[in-house]
C-alpha positions in Angstrom: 0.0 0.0 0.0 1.4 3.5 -1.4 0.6 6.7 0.6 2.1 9.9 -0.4 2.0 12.9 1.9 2.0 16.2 -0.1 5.4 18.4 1.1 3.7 21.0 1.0 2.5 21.9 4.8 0.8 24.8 6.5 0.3 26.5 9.6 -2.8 26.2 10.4 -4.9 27.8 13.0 -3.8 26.7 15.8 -7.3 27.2 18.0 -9.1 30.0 16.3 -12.6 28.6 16.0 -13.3 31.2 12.9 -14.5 28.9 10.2 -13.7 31.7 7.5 -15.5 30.0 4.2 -15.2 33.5 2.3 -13.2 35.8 4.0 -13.7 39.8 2.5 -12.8 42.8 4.1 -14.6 46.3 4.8 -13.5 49.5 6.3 -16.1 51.1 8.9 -14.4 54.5 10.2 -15.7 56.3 13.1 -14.5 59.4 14.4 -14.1 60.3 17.9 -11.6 60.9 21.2 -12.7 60.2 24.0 -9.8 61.3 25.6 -10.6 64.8 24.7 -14.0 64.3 26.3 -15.8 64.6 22.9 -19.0 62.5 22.7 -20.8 60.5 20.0 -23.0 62.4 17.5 -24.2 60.4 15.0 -26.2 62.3 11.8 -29.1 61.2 9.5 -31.2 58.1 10.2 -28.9 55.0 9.8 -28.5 54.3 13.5 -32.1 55.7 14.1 -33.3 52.9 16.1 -29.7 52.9 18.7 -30.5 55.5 21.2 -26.9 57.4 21.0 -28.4 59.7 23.7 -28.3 57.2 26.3 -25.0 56.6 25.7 -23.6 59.7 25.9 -25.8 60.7 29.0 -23.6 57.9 30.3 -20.4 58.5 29.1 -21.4 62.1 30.7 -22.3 60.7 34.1 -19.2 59.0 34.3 -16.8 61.5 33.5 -18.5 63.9 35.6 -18.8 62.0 38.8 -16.3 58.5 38.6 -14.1 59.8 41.6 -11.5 58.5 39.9 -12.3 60.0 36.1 -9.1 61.8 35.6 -7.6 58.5 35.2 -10.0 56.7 33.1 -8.4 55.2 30.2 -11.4 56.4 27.9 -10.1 53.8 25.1 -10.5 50.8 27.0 -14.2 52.6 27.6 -14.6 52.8 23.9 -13.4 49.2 23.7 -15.8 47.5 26.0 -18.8 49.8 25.0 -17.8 48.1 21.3 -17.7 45.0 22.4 -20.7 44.8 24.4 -22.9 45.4 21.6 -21.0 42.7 19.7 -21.8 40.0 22.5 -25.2 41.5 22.8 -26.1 40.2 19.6 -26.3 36.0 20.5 -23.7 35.1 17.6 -21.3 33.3 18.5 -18.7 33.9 15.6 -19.2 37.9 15.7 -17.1 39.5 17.7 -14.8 42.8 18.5 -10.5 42.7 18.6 -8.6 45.6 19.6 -5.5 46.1 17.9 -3.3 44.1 19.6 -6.1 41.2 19.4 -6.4 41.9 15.9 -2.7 41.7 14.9 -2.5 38.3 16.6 -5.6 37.5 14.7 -4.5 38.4 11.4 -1.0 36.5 12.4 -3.6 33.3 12.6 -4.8 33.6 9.2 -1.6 34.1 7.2 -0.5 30.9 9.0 1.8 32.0 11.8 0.6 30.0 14.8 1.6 28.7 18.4 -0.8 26.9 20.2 -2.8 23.4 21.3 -3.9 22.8 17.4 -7.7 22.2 17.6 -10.7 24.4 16.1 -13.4 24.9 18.8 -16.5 26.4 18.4 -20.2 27.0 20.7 -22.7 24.2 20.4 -25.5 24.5 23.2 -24.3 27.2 25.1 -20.9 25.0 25.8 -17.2 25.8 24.7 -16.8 22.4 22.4 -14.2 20.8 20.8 -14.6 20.2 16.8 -11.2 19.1 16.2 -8.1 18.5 17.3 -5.6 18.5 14.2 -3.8 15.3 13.6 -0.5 15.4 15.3 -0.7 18.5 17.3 -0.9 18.7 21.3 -4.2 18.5 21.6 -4.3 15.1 19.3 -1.6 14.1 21.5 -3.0 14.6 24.3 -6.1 12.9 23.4 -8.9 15.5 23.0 -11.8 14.2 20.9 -14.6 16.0 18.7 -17.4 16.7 20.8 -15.6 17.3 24.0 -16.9 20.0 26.4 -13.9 22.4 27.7 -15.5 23.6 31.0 -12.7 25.2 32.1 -9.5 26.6 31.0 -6.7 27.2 34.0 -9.3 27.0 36.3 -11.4 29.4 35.0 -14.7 28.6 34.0 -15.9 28.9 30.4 -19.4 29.5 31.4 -20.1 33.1 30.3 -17.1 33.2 27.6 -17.1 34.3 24.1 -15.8 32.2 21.8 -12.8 34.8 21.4 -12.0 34.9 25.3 -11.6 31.1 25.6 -9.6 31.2 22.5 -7.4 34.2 23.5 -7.1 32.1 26.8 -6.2 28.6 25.7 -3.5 30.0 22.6 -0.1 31.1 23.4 3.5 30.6 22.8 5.5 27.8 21.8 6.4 25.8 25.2 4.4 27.3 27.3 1.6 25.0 28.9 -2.8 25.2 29.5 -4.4 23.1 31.4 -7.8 22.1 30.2 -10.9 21.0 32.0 -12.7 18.9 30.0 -16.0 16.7 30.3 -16.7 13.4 27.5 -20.3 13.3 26.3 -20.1 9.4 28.2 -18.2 10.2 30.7 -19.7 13.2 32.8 -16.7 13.7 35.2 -14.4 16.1 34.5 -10.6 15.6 33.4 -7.9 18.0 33.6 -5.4 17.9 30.5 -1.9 20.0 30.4 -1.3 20.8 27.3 2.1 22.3 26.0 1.6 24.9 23.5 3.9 24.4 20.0 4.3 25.5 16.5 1.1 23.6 14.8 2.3 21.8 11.3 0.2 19.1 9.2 0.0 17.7 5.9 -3.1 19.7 3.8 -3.9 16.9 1.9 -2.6 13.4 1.4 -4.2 9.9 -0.4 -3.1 6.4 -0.7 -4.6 3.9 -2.8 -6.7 1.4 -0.9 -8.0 -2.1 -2.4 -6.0 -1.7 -4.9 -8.3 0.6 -7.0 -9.9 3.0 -4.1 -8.5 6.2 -4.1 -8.5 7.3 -0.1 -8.4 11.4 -0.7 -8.1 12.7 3.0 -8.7 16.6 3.1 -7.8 18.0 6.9 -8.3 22.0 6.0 -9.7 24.1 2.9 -6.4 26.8 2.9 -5.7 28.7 0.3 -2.9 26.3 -0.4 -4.7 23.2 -1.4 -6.1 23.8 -4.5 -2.5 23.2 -6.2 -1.9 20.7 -3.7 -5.2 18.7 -4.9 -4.3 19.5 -8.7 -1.3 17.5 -7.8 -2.8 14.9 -6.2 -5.7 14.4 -8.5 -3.4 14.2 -11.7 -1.7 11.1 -10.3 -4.8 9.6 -9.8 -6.0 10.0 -13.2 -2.9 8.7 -14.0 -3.5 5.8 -12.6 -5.4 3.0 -14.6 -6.2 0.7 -11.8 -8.0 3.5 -9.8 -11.8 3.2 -10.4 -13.7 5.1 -7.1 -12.9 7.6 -4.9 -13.4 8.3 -1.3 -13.4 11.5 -0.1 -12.5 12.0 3.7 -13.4 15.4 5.5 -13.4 14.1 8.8 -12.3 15.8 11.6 -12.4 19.1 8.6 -13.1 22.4 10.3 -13.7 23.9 7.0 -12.0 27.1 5.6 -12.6 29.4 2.8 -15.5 29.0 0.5 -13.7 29.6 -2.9 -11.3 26.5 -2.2 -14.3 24.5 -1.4 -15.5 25.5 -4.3 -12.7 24.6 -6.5 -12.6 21.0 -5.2 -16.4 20.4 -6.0 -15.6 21.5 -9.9 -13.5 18.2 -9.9 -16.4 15.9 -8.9 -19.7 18.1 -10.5 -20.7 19.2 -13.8 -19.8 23.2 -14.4 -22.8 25.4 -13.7 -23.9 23.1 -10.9 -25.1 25.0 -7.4 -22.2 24.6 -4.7 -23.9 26.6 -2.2 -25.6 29.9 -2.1 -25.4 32.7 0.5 -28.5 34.0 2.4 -28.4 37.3 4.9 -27.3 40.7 3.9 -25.6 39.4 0.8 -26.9 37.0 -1.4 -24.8 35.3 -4.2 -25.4 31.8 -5.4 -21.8 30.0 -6.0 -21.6 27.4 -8.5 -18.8 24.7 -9.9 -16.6 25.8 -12.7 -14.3 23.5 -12.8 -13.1 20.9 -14.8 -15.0 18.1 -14.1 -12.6 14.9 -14.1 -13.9 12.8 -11.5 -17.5 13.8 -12.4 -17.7 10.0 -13.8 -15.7 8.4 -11.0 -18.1 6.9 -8.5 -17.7 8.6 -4.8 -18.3 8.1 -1.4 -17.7 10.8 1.4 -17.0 10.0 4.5 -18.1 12.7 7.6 -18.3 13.1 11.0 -19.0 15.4 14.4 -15.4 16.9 13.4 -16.8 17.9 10.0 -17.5 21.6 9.5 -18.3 24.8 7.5 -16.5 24.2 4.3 -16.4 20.8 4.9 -19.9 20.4 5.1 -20.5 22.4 1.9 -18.6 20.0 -0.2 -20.3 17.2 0.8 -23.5 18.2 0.5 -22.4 20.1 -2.7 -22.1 16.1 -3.6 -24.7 14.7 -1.9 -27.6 16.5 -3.9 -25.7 17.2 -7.5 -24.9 13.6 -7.5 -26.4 11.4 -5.3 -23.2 11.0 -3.7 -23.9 8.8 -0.5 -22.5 10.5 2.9 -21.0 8.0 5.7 -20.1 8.2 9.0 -21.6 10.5 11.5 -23.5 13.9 11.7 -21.4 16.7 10.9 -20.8 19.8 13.2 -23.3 22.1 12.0 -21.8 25.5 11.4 -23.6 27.3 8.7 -23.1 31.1 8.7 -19.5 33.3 6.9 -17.9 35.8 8.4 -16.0 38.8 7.2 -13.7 40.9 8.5 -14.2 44.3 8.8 -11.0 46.6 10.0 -11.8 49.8 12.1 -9.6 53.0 11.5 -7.5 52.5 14.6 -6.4 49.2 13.9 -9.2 47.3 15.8 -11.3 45.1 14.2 -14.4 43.6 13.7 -15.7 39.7 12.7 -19.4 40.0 11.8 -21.3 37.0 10.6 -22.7 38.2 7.7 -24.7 35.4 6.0 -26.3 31.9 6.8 -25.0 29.7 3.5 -27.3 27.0 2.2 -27.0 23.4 0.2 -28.0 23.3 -3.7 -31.6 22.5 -2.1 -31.9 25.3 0.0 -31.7 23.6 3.4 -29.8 25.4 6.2 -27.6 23.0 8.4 -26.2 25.3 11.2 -26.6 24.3 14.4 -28.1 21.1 12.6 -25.2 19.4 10.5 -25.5 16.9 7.6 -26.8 14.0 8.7 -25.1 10.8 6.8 -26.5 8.3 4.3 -25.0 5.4 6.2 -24.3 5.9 10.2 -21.1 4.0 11.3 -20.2 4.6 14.7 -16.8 4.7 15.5 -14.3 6.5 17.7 -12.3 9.6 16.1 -9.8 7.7 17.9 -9.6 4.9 15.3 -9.1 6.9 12.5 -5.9 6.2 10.2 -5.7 2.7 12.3 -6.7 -1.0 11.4 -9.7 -0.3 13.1 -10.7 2.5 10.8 -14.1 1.1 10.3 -15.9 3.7 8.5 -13.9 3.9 5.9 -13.7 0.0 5.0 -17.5 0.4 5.1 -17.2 3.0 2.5 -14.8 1.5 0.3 -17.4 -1.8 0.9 -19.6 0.9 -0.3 -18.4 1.1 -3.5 -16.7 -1.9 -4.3 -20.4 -3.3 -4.3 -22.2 -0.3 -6.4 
């Protein structure tokens, strides 16, 4: 049995929870100084319905009796009014940085990360695990999808944004975090230490399985892996005794839309509905690729580690092509954010729009319930004991 792991690597997001599947950017400016003890005023009738009076009444009352107000820092004022109204609006993934949060932030995306090396995100109210990327710390140490981190150095995630515990649990390379955690069957809690490192895995890698199965294991959607897939998908053309494909995403925490979009032109006809955008903005995204494994027969395998653009490709293949889904339920996370810089060098992430499948189903907070369950522990996965994927290559050896 061949496997070939790509050279190419990246530096993924170490424990950032964003799920960016379409990342664009804005500028909002907003002129003020607080410092100078100049208030909001805010013209014409776009914030109509925000009563800016309140707020500066007080702003006002503060300045004019805090016994302390000479020493107010009026920024950090401006900063938690800002981020109050972000938490204010129940979403999870929108949220407010200042400009050092932002830098590190921005450091995340382009790939420069220390930390644990998992993707969290909120599901029920509770901080929870998605996944822990294959070989990091937290793999390591043996977190698993679906675990509930209840506390992080003793502090209790309880009333966190998703941005606190993330700010919390990332860090430099080793230094150490101790994480509380509690396992869906196991309701005690279990402290893991953690020691914080560079994060580095493999984008995409395949082997041949069966001796005509093509096992295509996806682990993030950067903007690196289209090439990486062009690579990996010309060998198997080349290739005359591989007939069927299986396509892994679990244990995928998604990435940007575009990319998933490239790979679905591979597998469905050009013109064909990838997924379409419903909120603010509304754009319908479709395959425009080139089609060469539109006539290989394929089998995706998902689970509760499978997320965002993850979960758009394989529904993008589910209802174009009948394409059967195994495994388990996928995470659920449904809605894009963008990033939208402020003048001072803080930022915001705003979720802008809810995405849909070709059919017009919304899966957040839901996820993409498989064709064929398999249980199976994440665990297992890349072992012997790797069950749902020999029940997907049994899929289509007998199709």
């Amino acid at each position: 049995m061949s496997k070939k792991n790509l050279p190419k690597k990246f530096l993924v997001i170490a424990f950032l929870a964003v799920f960016f599947i379409g990342v664009s950017a804005g500028l909002i400016i907003q002129k003020y100084n607080l410092k100078k003890k100049t208030f909001i005023d805010v013209e014409g009738t776009q914030l109509q319905h925000l009563d800016l009076s309140l707020i500066n009444q007080a702003l006002e009352s503060i300045n004019n009796n805090y016994y302390d107000s000479d020493n107010l820092d009026y920024q950090d004022l401006t900063y938690g009014a800002i981020e109050g109204i972000a938490n204010n609006l129940d979403d999870n993934y929108t949220a407010f940085f200042t400009p050092d949060e932002a830098e590190i932030f921005q450091e995340d995306l382009a790939g420069n990360i220390e930390g644990v090396g998992m993707e969290v995100g909120i599901q029920n109210g509770e901080l929870t695990v998605i996944a822990p990327l294959e070989g990091t710390p937290a793999d390591q140490a043996g977190l698993l999808p679906q675990d509930k981190i209840i506390a992080v150095n003793g502090t209790s995630t309880a009333d966190m944004t998703l941005d606190e515990a993330v700010n919390l649990i990332r860090g430099p390379q080793g230094s150490s975090v101790t994480l509380s955690i509690a396992r869906q069957e196991k309701f005690e809690k279990k402290d893991f230490s953690l020691v914080r490192d560079v994060i580095e895995i493999p984008i995409v890698e395949w082997n041949k399985k069966a001796g005509h199965v093509a096992h295509i294991r996806i682990f993030h959607f950067t903007n690196n892996l289209s090439n990486s897939f062009k690579d990996i998908a010309t060998e198997i053309l080349n290739d005359p005794e591989i007939d069927s494909i299986v396509l892994d995403l679990r244990n995928n925490p998604g990435g940007y839309l575009g990319v998933a979009q490239d790979i679905a032109g591979w597998f469905i006809k050009e013109g064909k509905i990838v997924t379409t955008e419903k909120g603010n903005q509304h754009q319908v995204f479709k395959a425009d690729g080139n089609e060469k494994f539109q006539t290989y027969p394929v089998a995706v395998l998902i689970n509760e580690g499978s997320a965002s653009g993850a979960e758009i490709l394989a529904a993008a293949l589910r209802e174009n092509r009948g394409t059967k889904l195994v495994g388990k339920t996928s995470f659920g996370k449904g809605t894009i954010q963008e990033i939208h810089p402020l003048y001072n060098g803080s930022m915001l992430k705003i979720t802008t729009t809810e995405w849909l499948t070709p059919s017009g189903d919304s899966i957040n907070k839901v996820g993409l319930s498989p064709d064929i369950v398999v249980d199976m522990p994440v665990q297992d996965i890349d072992t012997e004991k790797d069950i749902q994927l020999q029940k997907t290559i049994n899929l289509l050896e007998n199709n």
